[in-house]
C-alpha positions, 0 to 999 in steps of 0.5 A, spaced: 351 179 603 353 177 609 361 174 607 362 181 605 359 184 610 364 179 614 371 180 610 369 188 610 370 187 618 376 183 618 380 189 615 378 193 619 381 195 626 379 192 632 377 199 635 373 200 628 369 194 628 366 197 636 365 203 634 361 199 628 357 196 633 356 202 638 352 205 633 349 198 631 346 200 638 344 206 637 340 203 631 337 198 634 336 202 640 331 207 635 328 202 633 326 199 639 324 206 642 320 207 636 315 202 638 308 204 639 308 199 645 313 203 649 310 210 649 304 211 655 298 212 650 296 218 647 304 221 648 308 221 641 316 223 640 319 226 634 325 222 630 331 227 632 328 225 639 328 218 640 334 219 635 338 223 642 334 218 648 337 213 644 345 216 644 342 218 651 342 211 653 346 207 650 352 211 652 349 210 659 349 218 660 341 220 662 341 228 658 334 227 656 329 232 653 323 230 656 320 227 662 321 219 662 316 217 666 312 221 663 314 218 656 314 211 656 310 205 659 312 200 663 314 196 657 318 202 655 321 203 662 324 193 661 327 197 654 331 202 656 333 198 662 335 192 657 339 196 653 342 200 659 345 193 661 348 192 654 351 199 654 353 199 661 356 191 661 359 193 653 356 191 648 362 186 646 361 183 653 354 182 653 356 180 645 359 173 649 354 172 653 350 170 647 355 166 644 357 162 650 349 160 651 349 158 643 355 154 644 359 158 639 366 158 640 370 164 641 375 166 636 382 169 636 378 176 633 372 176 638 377 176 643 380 182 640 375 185 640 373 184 647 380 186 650 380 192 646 372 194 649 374 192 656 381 196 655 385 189 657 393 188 654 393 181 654 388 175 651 388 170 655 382 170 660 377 174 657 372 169 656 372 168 665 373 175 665 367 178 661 362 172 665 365 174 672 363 181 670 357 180 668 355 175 674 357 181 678 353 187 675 347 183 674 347 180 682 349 187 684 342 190 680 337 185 682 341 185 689 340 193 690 334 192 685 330 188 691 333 193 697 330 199 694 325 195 692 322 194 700 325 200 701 320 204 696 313 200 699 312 207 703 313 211 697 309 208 692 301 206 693 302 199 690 307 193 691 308 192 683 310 200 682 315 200 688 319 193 685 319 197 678 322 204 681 326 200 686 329 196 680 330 201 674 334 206 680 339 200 681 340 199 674 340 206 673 344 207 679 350 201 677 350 203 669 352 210 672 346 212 667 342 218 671 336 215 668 329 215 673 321 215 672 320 217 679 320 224 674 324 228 679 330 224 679 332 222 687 329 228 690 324 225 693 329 222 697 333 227 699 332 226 706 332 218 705 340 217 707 339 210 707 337 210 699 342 215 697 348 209 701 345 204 697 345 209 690 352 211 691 354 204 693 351 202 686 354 208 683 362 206 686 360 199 684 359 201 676 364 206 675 370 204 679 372 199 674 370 192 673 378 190 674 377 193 680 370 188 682 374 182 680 380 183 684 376 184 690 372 178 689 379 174 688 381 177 694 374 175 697 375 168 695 382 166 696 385 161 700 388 162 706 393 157 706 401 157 711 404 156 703 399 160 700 403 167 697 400 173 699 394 176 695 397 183 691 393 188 688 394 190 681 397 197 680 390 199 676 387 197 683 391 200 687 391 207 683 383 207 681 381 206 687 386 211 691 384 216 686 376 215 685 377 215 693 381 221 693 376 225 688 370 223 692 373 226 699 376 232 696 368 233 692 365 233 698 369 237 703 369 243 697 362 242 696 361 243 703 365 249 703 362 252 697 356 252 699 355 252 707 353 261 706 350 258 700 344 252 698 347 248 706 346 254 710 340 253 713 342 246 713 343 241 718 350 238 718 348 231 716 343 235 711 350 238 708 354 231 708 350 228 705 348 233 700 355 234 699 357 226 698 351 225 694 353 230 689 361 228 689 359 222 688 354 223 682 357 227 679 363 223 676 359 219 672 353 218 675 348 224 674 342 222 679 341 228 683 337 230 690 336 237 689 336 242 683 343 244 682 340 250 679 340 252 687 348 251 686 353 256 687 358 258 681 365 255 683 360 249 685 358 248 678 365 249 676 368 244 681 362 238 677 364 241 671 372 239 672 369 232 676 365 231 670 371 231 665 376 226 669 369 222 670 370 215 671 375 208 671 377 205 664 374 198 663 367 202 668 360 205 665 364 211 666 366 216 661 370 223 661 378 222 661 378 216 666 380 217 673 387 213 671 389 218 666 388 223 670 392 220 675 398 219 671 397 227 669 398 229 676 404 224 677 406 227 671 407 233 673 410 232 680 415 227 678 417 233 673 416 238 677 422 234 682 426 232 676 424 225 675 424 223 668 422 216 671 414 216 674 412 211 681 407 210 685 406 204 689 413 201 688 412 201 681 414 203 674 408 207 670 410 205 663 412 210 659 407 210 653 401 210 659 404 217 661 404 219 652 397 216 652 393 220 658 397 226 655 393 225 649 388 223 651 387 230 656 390 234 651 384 231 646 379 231 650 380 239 652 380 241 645 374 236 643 370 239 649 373 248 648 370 247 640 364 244 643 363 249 648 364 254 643 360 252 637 355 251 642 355 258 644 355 260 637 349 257 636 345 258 642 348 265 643 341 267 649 344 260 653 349 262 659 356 260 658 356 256 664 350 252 663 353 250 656 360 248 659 356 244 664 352 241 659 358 239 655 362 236 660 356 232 662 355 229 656 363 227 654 362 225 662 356 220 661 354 224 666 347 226 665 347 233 669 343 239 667 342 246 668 335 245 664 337 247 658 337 240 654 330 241 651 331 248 649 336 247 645 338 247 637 338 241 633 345 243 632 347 244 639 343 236 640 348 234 635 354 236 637 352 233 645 350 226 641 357 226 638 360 227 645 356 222 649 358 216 644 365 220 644 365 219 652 362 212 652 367 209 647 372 212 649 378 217 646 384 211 645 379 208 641 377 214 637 385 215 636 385 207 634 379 208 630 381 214 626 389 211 625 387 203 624 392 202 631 399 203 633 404 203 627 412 203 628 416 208 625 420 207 619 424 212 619 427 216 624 431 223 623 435 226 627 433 228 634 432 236 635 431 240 641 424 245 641 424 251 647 418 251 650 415 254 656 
């Protein structure tokens, strides 16, 4: 059985064979849901309910149609972290983990597989790659685990349950999957600025991407020598984080500015920057929240939608368009606009097949997310149109944001957010590589012909 399970994956595509295991995760997360022992007593959840908290966690995004804390025990509580961990690092990084501790060798195909889960061009340092990953985000959570952990004692009666809050929030916070057993997500802390600059720590940390992390680590440890060369960012680094960095100045500063006559006005100014930073900062992948955003304005909720769909970096526990592609589009239209048939940026060249993909990719992701809303509408015509949008965003984001509307739903309506939260997890290049089996040269060309367009 198992040879043939074997040679049934060799033909297939490296993208095929992560989507396979994605699902497996979701299997496997199902079963582990469904154990009695993960449930406070007395409490019992439907089938297509663990079925949606299953995609829900494994594709780090946090819509729920139920109160965690309310829901699982403490044992519940270690089980969704576990598959939090494995969601957020990658299921083919945390694969090799457990291959390296058996002494298993890695071949040339689990190498594959690993580039094309970690977005990666080239095979060679994959292995150290992933280790270095996994060593960063597992230090980041128990660091951020054990500060917000001190840091809980004046909010919780006992030692034991401030660690275990403290704990959940860093991985939650890291793995960008907006999950929280406080039963009120960090509103609680609304005025603890303290916890939200360690929670959007740990949210930039997971969602700017984790070539990013390493190039600054390798900055870190350099040595600094008279011969040494000097160090040089990658152009992923340089562009991801100019534009995360962007994105989060310009979310705060509309944020601010649409809600100052609105939810800020009878706020103090450090009140309004930090509600205003808070929710930029969660809002592109995170999906932890210090207030109702019900309270929000509508050009407010319109500037998360937008947020929500750029989401965050490629190689991150973010979904959406990833912010690179998003840059290339905006790079794109100004080159274009200007009459440069060559983008740059950095002193660089961008290639012009990243330019073809972010296109695809947007276009894609814009088509997949209007039918969603529409079919939506269609199907649950009592909700608003902007509550649904959100919630659409939100789940191809990996965001976890609500208006509330979750439970209420229609098992259809669930079905299509379940489609869009794998979707955004796995990525659209692999959907495309998935569906097409990977990229194939023409072998026929016919004559070039120009189309009006405009």
């Amino acid at each position: 059985m198992w040879s043939k399970i074997r040679d049934w994956m060799e033909k297939r595509s490296p993208a095929q064979v992560i989507t396979g295991y994605y699902l497996l995760a979701v299997t496997i997360s199902i079963l582990l849901l469904s154990i009695p022992a993960v449930h406070k007593p007395g409490v019992k959840v439907s089938f297509f309910d663990t079925v949606f908290t299953a995609v829900s966690v494994v594709s780090d995004t946090g819509l729920g149609v139920f109160n965690i804390s309310e829901t699982y025990s403490v044992l519940g509580y270690f089980v969704i972290m576990l598959i939090l961990q494995f969601a957020g690092i990658g299921i083919m990084a945390m694969s090799t983990f457990f291959w390296i501790l058996l002494g298993r060798k890695i071949g040339l195909r689990e190498r594959r597989l690993i580039m094309v889960d970690n977005n990666q061009f080239a095979l060679s340092g994959l292995v150290n790659m992933v280790r270095e990953i996994l060593i960063i985000v597992v230090l980041t959570e128990l660091i951020g685990g054990v500060i917000l952990g001190f840091r809980f004692l004046s909010y919780f009666p006992t030692w034991h349950e401030a660690f275990v809050q403290g704990l959940f929030a860093s991985v939650s916070a890291t793995t960008n999957a907006g999950m929280d057993i406080t039963g009120k997500s960090l509103i609680p802390f609304a005025h603890d600025y303290f916890v939200q600059i360690i929670s959007v720590i740990l949210i930039i940390f997971g969602a700017i991407g984790f070539p990013v992390l390493l190039e600054i680590k390798a900055f870190l440890s350099r040595k600094k020598s008279e011969n040494a060369h000097p160090f040089r960012f990658s152009l992923f680094a340089k562009l991801t984080t100019s534009t995360y960095g962007i994105l989060l100045v310009i979310g705060t500063v509309l944020i601010w500015m649409f809600e100052r006559q609105h939810f800020l006005k009878d706020k103090s100014w450090h009140e309004g920057f930090f509600y205003s930073f808070f929710q930029a900062a969660t809002t592109r992948s995170a999906g932890l929240t210090t207030m109702d955003i019900n309270d929000f304005s509508i050009p407010t909720l319109v500037l998360m939608c937008l947020l929500m769909f750029i989401g965050g970096s490629p190689n991150s526990v973010g979904g959406g368009i990833r912010t690179t592609t998003f840059a290339l589009n905006m790079l794109f239209i100004y080159h274009y606009a200007k009459g440069n048939r060559d983008i740059k940026v950095f002193k660089r060249e961008i290639h012009s097949d990243d330019i073809l993909k972010s296109l695809a990719i947007s276009v894609l992701a814009t088509i997949l997310c209007a039918f969603s809303i529409i079919a939506i509408s269609f199907s649950d015509k009592q909700v608003p149109l902007l509550a649904i949008v959100l919630e659409v965003c939100s789940s191809f984001g990996t965001v976890g944001l609500s208006t509330g509307i979750t439970p209420d739903l229609s098992a259809f309506a669930k079905c299509i957010l379940m489609v869009l939260m794998f979707i955004g997890r796995i990525g659209l290049t692999s959907v495309l590589f998935m569906i097409s089996g990977g990229q194939k040269e023409a072998k026929i060309h016919y004559p070039v012909e120009r189309v009006i367009t405009g």
